[in-house]
MDAnalysis code that builds the backbone (N, CA, C; Angstrom):
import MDAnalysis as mda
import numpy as np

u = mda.Universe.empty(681, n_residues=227, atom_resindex=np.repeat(np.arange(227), 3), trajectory=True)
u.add_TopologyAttr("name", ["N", "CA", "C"] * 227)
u.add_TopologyAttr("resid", np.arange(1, 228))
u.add_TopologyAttr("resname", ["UNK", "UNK", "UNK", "UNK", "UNK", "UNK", "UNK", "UNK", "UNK", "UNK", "UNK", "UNK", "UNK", "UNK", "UNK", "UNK", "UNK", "UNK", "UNK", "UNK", "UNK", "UNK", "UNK", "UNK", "UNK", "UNK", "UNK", "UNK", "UNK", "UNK", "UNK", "UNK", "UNK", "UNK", "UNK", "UNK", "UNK", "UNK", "UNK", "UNK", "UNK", "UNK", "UNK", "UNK", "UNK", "UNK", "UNK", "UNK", "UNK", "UNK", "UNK", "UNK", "UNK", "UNK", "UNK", "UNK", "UNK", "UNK", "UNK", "UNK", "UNK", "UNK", "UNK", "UNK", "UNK", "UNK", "UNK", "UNK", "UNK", "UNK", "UNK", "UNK", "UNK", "UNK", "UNK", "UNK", "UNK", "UNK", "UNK", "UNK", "UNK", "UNK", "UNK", "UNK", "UNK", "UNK", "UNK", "UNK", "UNK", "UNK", "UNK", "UNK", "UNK", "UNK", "UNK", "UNK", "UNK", "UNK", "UNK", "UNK", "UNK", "UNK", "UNK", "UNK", "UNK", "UNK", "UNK", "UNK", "UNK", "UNK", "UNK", "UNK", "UNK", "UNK", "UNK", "UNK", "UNK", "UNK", "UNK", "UNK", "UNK", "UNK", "UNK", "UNK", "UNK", "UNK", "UNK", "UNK", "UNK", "UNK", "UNK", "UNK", "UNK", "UNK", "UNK", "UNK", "UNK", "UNK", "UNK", "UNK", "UNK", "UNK", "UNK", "UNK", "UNK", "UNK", "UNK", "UNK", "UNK", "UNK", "UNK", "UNK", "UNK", "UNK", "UNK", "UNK", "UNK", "UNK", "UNK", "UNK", "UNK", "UNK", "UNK", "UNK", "UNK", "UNK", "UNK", "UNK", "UNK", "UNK", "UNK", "UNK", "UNK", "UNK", "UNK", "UNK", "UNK", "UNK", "UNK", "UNK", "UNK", "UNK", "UNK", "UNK", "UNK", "UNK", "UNK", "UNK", "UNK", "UNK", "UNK", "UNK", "UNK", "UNK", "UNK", "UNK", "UNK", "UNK", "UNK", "UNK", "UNK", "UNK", "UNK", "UNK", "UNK", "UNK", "UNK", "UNK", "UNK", "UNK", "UNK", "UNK", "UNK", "UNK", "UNK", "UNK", "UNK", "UNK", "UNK", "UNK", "UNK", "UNK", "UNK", "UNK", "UNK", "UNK", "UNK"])
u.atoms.positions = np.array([
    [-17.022, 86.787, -32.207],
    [-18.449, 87.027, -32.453],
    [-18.854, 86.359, -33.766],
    [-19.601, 85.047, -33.574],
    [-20.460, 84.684, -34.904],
    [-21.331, 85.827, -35.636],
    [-21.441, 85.269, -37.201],
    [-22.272, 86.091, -38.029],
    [-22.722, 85.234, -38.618],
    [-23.933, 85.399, -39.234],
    [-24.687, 84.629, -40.084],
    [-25.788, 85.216, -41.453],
    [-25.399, 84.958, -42.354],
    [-26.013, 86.145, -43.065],
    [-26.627, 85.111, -44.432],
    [-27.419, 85.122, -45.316],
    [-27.695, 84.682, -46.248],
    [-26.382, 84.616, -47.519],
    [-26.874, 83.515, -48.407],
    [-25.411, 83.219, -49.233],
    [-26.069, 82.622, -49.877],
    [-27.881, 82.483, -50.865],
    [-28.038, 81.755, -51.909],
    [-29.248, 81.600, -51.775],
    [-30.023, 80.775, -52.506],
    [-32.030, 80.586, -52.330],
    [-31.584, 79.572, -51.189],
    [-30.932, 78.557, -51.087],
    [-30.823, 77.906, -49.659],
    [-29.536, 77.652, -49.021],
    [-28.924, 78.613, -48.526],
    [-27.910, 78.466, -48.333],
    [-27.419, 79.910, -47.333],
    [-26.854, 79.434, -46.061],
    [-26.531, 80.513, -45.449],
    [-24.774, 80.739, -44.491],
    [-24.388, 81.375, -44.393],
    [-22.818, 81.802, -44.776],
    [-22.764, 81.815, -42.952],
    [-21.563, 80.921, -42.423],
    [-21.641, 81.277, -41.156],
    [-20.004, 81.988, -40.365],
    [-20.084, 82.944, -40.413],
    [-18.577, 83.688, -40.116],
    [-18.021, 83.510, -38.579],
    [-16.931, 82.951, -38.293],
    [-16.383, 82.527, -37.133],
    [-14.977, 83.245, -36.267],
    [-14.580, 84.325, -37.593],
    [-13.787, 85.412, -37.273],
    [-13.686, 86.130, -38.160],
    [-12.530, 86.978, -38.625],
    [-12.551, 87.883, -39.275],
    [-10.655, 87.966, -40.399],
    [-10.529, 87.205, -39.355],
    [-8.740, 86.892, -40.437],
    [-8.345, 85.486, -39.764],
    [-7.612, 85.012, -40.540],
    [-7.017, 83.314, -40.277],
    [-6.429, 83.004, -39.543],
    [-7.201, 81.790, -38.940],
    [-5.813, 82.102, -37.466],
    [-6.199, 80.117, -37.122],
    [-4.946, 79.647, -36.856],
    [-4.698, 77.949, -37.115],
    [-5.993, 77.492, -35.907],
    [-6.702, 78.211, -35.218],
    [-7.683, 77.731, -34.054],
    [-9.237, 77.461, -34.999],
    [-9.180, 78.104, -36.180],
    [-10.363, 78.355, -36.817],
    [-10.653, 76.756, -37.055],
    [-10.018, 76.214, -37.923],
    [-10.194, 75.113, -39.008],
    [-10.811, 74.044, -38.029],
    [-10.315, 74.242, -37.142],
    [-10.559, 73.457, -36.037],
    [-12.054, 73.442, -35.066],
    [-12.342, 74.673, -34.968],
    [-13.301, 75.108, -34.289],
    [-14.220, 75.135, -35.179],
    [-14.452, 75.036, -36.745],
    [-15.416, 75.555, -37.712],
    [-15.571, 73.726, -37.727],
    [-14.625, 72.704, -38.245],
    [-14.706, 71.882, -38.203],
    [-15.714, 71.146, -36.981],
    [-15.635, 71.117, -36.107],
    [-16.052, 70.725, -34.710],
    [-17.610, 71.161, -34.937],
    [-17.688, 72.765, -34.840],
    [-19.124, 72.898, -35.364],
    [-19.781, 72.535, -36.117],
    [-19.152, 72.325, -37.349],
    [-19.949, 71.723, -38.507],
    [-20.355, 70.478, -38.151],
    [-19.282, 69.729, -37.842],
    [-19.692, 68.133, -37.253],
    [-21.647, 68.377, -36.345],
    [-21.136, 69.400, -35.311],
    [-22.724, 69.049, -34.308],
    [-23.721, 69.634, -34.966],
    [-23.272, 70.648, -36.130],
    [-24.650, 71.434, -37.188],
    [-24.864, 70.041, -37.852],
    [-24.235, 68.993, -38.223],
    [-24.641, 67.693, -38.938],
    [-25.730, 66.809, -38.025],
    [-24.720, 66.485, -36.840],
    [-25.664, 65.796, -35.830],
    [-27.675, 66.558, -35.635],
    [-27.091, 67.852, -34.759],
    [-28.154, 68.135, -35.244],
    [-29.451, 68.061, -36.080],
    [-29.271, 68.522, -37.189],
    [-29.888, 69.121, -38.535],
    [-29.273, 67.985, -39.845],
    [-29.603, 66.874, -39.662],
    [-29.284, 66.008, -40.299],
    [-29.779, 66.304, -41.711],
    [-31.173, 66.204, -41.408],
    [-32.528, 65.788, -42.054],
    [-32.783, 66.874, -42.795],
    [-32.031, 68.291, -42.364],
    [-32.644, 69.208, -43.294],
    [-30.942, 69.703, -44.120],
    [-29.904, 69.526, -43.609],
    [-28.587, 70.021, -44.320],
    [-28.110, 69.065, -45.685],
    [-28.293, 69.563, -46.993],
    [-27.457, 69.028, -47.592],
    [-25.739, 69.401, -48.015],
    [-25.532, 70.488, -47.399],
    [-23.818, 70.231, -47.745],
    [-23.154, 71.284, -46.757],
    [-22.279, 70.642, -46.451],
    [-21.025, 72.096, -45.601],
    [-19.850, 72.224, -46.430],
    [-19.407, 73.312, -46.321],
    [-18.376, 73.678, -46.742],
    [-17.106, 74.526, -46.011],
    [-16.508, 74.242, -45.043],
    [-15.753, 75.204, -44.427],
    [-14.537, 75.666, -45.500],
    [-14.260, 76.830, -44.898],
    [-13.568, 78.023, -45.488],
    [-12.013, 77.954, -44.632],
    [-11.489, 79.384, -44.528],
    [-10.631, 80.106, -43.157],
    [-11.348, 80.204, -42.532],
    [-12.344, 81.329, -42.458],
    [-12.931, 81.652, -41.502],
    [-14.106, 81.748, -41.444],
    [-15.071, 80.287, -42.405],
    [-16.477, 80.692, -42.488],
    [-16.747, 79.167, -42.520],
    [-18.237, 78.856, -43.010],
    [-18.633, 77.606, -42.758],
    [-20.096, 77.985, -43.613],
    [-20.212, 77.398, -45.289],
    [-21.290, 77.663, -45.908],
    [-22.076, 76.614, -45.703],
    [-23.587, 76.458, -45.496],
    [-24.365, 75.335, -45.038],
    [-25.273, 75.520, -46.256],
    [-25.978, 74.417, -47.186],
    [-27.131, 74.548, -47.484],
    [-27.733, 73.450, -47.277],
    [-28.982, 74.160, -47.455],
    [-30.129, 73.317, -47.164],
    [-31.218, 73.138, -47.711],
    [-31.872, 72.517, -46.722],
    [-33.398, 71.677, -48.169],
    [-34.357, 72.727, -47.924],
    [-34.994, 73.428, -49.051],
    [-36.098, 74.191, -48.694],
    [-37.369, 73.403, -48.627],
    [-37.322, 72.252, -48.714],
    [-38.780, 71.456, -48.611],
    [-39.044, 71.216, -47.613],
    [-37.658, 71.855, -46.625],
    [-38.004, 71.095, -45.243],
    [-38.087, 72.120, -44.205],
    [-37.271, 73.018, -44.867],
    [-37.240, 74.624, -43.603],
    [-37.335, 76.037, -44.485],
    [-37.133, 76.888, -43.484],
    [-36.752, 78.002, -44.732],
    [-35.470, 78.764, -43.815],
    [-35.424, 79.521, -44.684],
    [-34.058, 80.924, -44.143],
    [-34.153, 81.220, -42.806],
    [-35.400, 82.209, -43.064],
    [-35.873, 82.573, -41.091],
    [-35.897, 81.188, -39.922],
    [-36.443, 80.316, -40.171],
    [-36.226, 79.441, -39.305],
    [-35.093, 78.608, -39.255],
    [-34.257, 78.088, -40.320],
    [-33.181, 77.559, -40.110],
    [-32.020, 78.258, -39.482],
    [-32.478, 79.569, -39.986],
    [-30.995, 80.648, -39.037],
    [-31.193, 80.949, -37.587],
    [-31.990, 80.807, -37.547],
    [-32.631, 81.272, -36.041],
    [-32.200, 79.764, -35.321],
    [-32.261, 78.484, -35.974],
    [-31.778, 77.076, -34.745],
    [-30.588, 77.483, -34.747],
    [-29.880, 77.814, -36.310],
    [-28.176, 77.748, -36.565],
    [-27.140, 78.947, -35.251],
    [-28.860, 79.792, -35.232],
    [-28.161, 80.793, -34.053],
    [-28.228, 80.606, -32.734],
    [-29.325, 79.526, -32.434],
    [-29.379, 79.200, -30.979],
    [-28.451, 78.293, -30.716],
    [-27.741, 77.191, -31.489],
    [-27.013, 76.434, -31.659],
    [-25.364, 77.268, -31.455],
    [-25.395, 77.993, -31.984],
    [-24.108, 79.028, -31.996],
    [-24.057, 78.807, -30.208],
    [-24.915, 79.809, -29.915],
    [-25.169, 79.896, -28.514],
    [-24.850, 79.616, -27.535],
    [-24.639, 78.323, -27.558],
    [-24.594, 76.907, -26.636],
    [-23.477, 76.295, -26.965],
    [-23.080, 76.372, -27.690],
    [-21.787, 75.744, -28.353],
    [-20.578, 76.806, -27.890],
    [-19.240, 76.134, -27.738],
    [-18.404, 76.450, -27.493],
    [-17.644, 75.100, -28.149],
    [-16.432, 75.778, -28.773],
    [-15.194, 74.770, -29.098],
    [-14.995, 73.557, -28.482],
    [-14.803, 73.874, -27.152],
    [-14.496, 72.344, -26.043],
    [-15.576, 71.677, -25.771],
    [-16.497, 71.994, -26.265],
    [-17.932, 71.029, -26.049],
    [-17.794, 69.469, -27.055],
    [-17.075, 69.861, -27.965],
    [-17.506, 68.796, -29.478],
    [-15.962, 68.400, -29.434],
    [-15.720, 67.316, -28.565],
    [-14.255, 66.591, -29.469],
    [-14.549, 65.667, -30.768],
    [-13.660, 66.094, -31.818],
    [-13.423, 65.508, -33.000],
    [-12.201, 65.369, -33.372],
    [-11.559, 63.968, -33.802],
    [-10.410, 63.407, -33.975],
    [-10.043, 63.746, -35.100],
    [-8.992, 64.756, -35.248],
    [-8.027, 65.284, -36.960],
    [-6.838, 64.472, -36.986],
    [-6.846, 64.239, -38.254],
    [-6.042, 63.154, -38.419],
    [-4.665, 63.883, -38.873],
    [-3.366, 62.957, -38.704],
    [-2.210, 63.453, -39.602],
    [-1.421, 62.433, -40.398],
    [-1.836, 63.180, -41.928],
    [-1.858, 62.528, -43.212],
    [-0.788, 62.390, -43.537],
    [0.437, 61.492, -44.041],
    [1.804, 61.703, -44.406],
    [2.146, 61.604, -45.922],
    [2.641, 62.497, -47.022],
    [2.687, 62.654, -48.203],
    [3.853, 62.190, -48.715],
    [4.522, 61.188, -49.432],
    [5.836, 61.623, -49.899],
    [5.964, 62.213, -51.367],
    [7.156, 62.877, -51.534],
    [7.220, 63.701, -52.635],
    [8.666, 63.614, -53.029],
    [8.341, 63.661, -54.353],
    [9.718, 63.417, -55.219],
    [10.183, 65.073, -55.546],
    [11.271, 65.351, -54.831],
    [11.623, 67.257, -55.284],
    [12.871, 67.205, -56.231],
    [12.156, 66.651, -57.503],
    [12.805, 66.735, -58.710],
    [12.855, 67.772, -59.693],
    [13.764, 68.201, -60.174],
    [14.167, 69.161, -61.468],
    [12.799, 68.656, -62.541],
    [12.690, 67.166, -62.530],
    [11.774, 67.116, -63.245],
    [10.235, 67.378, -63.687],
    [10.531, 67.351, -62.181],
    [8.583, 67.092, -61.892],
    [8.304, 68.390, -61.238],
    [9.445, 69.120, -60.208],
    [9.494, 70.278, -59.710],
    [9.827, 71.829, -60.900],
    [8.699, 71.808, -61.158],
    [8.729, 72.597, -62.895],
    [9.132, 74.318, -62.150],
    [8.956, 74.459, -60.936],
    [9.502, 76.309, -60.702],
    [10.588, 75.747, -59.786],
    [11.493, 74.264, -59.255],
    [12.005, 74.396, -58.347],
    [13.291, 74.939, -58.517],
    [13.809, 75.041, -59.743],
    [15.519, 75.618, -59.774],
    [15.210, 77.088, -59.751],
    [13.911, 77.983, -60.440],
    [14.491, 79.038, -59.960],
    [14.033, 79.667, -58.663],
    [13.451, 78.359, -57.989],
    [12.976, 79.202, -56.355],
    [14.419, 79.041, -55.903],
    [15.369, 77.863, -55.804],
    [16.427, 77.736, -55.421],
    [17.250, 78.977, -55.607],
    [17.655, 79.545, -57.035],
    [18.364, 80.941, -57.179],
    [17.624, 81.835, -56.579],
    [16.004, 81.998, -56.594],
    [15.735, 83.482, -55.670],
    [15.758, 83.470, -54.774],
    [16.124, 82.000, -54.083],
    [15.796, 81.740, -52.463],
    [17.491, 81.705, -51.769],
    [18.205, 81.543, -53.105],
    [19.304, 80.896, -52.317],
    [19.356, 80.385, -51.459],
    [19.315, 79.232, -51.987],
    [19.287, 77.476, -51.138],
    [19.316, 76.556, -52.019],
    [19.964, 75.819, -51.426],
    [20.511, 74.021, -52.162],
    [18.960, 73.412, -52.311],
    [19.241, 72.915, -52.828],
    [18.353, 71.451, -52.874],
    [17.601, 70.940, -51.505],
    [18.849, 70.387, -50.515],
    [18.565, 69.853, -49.579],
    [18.436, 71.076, -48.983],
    [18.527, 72.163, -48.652],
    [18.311, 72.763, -47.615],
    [16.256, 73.397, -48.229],
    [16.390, 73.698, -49.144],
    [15.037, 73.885, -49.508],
    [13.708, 72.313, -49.130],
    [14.112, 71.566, -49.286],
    [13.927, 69.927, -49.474],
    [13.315, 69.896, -47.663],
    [14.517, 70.115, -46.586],
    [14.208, 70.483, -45.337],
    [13.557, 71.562, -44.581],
    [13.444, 72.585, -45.989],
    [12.465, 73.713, -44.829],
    [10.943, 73.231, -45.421],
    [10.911, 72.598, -46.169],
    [9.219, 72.449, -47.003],
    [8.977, 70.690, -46.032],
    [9.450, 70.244, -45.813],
    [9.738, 68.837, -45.294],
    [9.641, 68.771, -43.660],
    [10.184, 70.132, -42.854],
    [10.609, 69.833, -41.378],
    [8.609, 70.077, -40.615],
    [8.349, 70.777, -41.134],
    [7.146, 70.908, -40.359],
    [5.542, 70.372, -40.512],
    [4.739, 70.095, -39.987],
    [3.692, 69.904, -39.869],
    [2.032, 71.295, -40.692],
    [1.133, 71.144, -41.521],
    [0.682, 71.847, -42.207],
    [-0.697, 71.234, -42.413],
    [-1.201, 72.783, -41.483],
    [-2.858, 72.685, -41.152],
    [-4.044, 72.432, -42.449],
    [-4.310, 71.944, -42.118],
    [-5.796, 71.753, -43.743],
    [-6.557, 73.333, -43.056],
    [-6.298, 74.356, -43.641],
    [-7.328, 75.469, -43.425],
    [-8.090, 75.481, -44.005],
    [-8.475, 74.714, -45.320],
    [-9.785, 74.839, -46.414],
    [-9.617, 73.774, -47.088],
    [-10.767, 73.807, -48.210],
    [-10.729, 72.353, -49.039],
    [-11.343, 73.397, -50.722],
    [-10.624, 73.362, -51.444],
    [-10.766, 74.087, -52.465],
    [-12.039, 73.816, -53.821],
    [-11.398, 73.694, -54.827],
    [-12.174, 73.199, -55.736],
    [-12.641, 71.814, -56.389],
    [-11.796, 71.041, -55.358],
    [-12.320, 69.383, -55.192],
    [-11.837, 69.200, -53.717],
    [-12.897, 68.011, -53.712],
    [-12.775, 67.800, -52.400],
    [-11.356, 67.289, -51.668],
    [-10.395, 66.681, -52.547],
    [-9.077, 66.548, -52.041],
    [-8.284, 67.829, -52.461],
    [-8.357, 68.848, -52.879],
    [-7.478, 69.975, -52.777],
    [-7.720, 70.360, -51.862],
    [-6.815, 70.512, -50.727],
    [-5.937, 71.007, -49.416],
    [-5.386, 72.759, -49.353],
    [-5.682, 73.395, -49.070],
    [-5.167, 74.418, -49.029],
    [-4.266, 74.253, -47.463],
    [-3.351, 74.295, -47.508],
    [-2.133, 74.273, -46.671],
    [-1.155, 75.035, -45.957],
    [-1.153, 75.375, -44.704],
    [-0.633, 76.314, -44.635],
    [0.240, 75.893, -42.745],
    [0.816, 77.085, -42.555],
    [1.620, 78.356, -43.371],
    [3.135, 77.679, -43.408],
    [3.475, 78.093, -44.669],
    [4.535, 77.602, -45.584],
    [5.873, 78.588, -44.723],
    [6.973, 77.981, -44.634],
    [8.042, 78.658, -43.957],
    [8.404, 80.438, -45.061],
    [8.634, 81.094, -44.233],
    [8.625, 82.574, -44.748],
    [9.990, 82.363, -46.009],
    [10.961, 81.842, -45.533],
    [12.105, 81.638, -46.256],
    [11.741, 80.848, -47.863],
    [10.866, 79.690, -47.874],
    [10.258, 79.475, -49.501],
    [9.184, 80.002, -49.561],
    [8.472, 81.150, -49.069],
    [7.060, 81.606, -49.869],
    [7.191, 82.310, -50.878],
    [6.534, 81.765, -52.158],
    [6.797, 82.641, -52.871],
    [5.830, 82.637, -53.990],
    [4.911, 84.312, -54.478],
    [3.813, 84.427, -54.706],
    [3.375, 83.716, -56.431],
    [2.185, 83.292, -56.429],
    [1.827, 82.647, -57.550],
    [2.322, 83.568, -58.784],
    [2.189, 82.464, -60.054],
    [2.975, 82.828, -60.837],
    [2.137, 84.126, -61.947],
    [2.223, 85.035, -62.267],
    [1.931, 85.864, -63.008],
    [0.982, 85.507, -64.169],
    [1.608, 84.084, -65.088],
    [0.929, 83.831, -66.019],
    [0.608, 82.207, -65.814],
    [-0.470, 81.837, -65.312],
    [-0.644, 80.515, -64.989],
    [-0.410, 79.000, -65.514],
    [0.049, 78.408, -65.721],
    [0.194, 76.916, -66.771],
    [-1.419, 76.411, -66.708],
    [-1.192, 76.011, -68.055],
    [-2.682, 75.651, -69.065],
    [-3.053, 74.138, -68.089],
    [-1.746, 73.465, -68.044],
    [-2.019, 71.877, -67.817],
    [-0.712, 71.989, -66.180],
    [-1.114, 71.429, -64.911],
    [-0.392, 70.933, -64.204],
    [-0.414, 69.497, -63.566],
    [0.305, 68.641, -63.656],
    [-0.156, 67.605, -63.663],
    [-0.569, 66.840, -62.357],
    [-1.086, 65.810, -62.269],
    [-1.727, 65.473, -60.830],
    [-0.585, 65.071, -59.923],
    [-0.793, 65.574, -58.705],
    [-0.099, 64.585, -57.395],
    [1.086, 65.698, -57.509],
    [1.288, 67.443, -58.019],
    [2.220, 68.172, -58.194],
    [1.942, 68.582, -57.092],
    [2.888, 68.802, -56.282],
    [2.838, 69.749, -54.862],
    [3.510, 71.180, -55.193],
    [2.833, 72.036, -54.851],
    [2.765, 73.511, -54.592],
    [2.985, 74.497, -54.205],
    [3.485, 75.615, -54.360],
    [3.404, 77.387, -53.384],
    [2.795, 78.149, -53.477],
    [2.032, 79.078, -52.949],
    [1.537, 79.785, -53.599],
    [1.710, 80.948, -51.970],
    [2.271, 82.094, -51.946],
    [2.560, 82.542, -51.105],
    [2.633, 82.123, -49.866],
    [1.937, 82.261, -48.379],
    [2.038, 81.431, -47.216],
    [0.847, 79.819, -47.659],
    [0.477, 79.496, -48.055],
    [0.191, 78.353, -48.840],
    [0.739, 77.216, -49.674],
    [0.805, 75.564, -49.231],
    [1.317, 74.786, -50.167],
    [-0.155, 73.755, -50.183],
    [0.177, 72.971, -51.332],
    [-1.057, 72.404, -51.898],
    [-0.545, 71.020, -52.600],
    [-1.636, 70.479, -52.949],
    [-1.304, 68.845, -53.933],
    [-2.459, 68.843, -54.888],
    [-1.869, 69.415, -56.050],
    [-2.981, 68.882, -57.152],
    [-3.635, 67.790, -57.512],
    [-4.937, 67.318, -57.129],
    [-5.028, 66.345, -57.573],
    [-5.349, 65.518, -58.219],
    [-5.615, 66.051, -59.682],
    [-5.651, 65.791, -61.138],
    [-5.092, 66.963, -61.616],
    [-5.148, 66.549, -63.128],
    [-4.069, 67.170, -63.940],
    [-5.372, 68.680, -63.847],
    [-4.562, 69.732, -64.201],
    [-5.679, 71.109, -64.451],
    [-4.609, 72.181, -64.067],
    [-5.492, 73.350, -64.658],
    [-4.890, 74.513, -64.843],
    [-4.231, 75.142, -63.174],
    [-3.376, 75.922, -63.233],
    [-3.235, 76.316, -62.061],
    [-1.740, 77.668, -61.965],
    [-2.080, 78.126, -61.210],
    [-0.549, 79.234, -61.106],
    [0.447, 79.203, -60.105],
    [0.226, 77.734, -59.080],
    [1.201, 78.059, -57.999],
    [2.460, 77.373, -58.461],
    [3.464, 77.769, -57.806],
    [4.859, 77.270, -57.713],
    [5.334, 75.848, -57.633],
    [5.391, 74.964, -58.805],
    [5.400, 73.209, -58.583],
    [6.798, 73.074, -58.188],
    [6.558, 72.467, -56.859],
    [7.827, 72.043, -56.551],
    [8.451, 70.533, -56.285],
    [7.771, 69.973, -56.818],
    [7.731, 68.120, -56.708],
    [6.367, 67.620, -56.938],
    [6.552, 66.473, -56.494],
    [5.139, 65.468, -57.370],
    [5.192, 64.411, -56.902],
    [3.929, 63.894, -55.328],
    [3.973, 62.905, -55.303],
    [2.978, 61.565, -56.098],
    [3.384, 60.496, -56.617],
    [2.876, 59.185, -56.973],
    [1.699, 59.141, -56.339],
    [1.006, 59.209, -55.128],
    [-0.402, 59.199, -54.619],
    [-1.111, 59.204, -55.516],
    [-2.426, 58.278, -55.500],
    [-3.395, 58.681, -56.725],
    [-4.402, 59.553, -55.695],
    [-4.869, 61.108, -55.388],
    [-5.271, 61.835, -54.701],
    [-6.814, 61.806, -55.757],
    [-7.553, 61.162, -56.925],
    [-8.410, 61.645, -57.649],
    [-9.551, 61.145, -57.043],
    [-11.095, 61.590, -57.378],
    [-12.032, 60.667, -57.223],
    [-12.116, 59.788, -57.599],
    [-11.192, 59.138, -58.420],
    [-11.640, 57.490, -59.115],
    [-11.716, 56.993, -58.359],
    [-11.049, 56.874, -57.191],
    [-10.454, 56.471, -55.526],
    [-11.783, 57.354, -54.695],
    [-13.087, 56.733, -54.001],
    [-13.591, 57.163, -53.516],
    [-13.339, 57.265, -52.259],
    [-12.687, 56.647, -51.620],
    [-12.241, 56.963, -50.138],
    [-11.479, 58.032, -49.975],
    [-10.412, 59.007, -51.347],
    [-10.000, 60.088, -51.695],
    [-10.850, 61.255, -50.628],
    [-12.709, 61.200, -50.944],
    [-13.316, 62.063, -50.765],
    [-13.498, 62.464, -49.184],
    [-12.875, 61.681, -48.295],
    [-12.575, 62.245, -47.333],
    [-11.298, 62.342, -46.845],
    [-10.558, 62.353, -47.537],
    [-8.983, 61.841, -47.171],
    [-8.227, 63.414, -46.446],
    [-9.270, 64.825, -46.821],
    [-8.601, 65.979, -46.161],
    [-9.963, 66.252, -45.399],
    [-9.733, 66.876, -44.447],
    [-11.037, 67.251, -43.364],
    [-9.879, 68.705, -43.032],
    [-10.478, 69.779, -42.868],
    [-10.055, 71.145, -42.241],
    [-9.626, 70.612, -40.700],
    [-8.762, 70.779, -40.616],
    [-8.438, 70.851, -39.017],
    [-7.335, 69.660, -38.761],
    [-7.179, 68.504, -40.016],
    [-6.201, 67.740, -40.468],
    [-4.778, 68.653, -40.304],
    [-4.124, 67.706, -40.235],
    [-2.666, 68.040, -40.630],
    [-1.598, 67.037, -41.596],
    [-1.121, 67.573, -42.401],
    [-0.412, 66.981, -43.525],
    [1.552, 67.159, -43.154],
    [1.846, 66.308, -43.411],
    [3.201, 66.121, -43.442],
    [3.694, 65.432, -44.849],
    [4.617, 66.413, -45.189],
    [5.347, 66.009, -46.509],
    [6.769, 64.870, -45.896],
    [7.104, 64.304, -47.049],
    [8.027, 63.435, -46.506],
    [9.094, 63.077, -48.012],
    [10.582, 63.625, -48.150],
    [10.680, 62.912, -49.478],
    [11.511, 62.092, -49.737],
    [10.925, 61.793, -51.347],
    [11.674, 60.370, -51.583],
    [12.784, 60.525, -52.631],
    [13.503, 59.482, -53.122],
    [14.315, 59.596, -53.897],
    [13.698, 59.462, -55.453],
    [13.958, 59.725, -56.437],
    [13.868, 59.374, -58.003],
    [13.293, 58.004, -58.044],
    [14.088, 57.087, -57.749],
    [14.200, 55.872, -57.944],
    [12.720, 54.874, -56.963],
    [12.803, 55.726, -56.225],
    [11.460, 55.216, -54.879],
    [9.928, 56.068, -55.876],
    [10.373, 57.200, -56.439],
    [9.078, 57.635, -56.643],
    [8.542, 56.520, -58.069],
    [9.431, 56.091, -58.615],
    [9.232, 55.671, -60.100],
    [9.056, 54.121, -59.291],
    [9.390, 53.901, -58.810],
    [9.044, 52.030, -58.387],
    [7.474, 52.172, -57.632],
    [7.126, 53.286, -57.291],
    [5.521, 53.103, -56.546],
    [4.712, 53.643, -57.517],
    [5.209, 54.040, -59.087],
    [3.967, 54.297, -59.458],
    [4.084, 55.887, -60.669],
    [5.267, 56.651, -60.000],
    [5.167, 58.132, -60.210],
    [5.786, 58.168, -61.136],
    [5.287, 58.856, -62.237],
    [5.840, 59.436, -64.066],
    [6.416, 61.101, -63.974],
    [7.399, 60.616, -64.559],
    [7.654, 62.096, -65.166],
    [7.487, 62.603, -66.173],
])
């Protein structure tokens, strides 16, 4: 059951379930795409969530009552399998160094696991874009194998540096500039993921899938990557 409720002077909040579930990103995605087609002329921004989809819009051109009322007839008519849209799968490599992996030796002791066996459970699977965070290339990532989840850190680091890949309970991530943060760094790929790189700004779409892939020391430092 959709909900739709106000979320700002132009801006209205569109709810697509009620807890996270890997069909969402997908289905919120898809919608958003035909709320674009649509309502070109009057939407300036989407934002999908887990399980929501924030829209605003131009008040010069509509208002609340009438824009919610298309957004709801539109609901309506729409169904998931109506709107195919092509998600892409992004491939990352990552250096899972002592160096650059600043919590990885002691996930190894609480996890008990080697190197390589940690290296292969963060590495073997495929990982849904469920959201897009506080820039447009932060990825919220998920769900992280039960065996390395492990919850953000208590007291957060001031500075983490860019292209650091992440834990943060069923969640992994890629910083992508340097900035504050509390999840679990467990490697660091060379990618330049920033806006200086404007093609960056679409490089994650919700409903994407990301694959980590890693490299050696020697491969990360010849393409680019500092420790």
């Amino acid at each position: 059951m959709h909900k739709i409720i106000l979320a700002g002077e132009n801006s209205l909040l569109i709810y697509f379930g009620d807890k996270i579930d890997p069909e969402l990103p997908k289905n919120i995605a898809n919608f958003a795409n035909q709320l674009k087609n649509e309502f070109s002329e009057l939407i300036i921004n989407l934002t999908p969530s887990y399980t929501s989809l924030l829209v605003s819009y131009d008040l010069n051109k509509t208002s609340y009552p009438i824009f919610k009322s298309q957004v709801s007839t539109l609901l309506k008519q729409w169904t998931p399998a109506e709107v195919e849209q092509s998600f892409k799968v992004i491939h990352i490599p990552v250096y899972y160094g002592f160096e650059v992996g600043l919590d990885l030796e002691r996930l190894l002791a609480e996890k008990a696991l080697t190197l390589d066996e940690f290296i292969y459970i963060h590495t073997s699977q495929s990982y849904l874009v469920y959201a897009i965070g506080f820039s447009p290339v932060f990825a919220f990532l998920g769900e992280v194998d039960q065996q390395i989840q492990a919850p953000r850190l208590s007291t957060p680091r001031i500075k983490i540096p860019a292209g650091s890949v992440g834990i943060a309970d069923r969640q992994t991530a890629i910083y992508p500039t340097d900035s504050s943060g509390g999840w679990n760094i467990i490697g660091r790929t060379m990618l330049d993921l920033s806006l200086k790189n404007p093609d960056n700004l679409d490089k994650f779409k919700t409903g994407d899938q990301v694959e980590f892939y890693p490299i050696t020391r020697d491969e990360y430092l010849k393409y680019g990557g500092k420790l």
